[in-house]
C-alpha positions, 0 to 999 in steps of 0.5 A, spaced: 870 184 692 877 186 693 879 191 697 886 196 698 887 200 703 895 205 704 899 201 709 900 207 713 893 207 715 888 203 720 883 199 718 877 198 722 872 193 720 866 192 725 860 187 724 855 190 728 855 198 729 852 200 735 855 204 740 862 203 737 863 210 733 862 212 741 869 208 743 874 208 738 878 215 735 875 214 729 879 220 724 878 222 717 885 218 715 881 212 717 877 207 713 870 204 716 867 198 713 860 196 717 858 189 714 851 189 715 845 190 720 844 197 721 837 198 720 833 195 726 839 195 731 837 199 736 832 206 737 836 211 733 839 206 727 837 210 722 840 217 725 846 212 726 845 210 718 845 217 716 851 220 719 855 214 716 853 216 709 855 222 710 862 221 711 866 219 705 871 214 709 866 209 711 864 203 706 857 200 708 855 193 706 848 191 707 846 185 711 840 180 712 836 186 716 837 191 711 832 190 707 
């Protein structure tokens, strides 16, 4: 997969998500791209799932816990 992103912009990559989204300045002019273990990785993962796939600059990449 290839993926573009404008040089003006900050591109934040996480491998696990779970208190991140608290920590950063996350803003509509940013690109999230979560890679994987959403699911089962603490007690509101799913609310956690739900809010990430409403947001139009967050990419979600499924990992072996996502099934």
């Amino acid at each position: 997969m290839k993926i573009f992103c404008a040089l003006t912009q900050r591109v934040v990559v996480v491998l696990d998500l779970l208190n991140l989204l608290e920590k950063i300045n996350f803003t509509e002019q940013d690109t999230l791209y979560v890679l994987g273990d959403l699911v089962d990785r603490g007690p509101d993962s799913l609310l956690v799932l739900a809010d990430l796939q409403e947001r139009r600059n967050v990419h979600l990449l499924w990992g072996n816990h996502d099934f």
